[in-house]
C-alpha angles and dihedrals in degrees: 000000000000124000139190117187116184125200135163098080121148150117120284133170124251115291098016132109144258138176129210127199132196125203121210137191148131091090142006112277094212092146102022129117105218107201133184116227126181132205123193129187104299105353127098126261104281129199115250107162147349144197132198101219103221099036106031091225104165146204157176164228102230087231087067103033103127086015108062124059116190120195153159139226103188094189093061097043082226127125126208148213117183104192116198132178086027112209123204079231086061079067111132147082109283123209128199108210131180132218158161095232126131119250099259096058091045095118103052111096081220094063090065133076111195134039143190118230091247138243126232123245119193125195118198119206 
């Protein structure tokens, strides 16, 4: 079956850097979109990036745009989100999630089939 494992979590201080990695198997994802969503205490799970696998097309949230980088490495099946100039506003658990979903509809969670069980990202002001 699929899995998507995520790693990288941690508590960093305001304007530093972290990398998370997810890690995928269980099938090939030619002709999925992979996304990056993001949940903190109280709100509801937000968009923040998303990839589409075998292009590599990319988008996202306004709030990260110049900050996130989301990326692929194929060979490796792992998906990727290099965070840069953290904000105590970037808190929350991230999921990677996978789906067959069409472009337009990349940033709602409902558009994605499968999800990873989060990892938790502080930011310290």
């Amino acid at each position: 079956q699929v899995q998507l494992v995520e790693s990288g979590g941690g508590l960093v201080q305001t304007g530093g850097s972290l990398r998370l990695s997810c890690a995928a198997s269980g099938r090939t994802f030619t002709g999925y979109v992979m996304g990056w969503f993001r949940q903190a205490p109280g709100k509801e799970r937000e968009f923040v990036a998303a990839i589409i696998w075998s292009s590599g097309r990319t988008d996202y949230v306004d709030s990260v745009k110049g900050r996130f980088t989301i990326s692929r490495d194929s060979a490796k099946n792992t998906l990727y989100l290099q965070m840069n100039s953290l904000k105590p506003e970037d808190t929350a658990v991230y999921y990677c999630a996978a789906g067959r979903t069409g472009w337009g509809t990349k940033s709602l969670a409902r558009s994605y089939d499968y999800w990873g069980q989060g990892t938790q990202v502080t930011v310290s002001s």
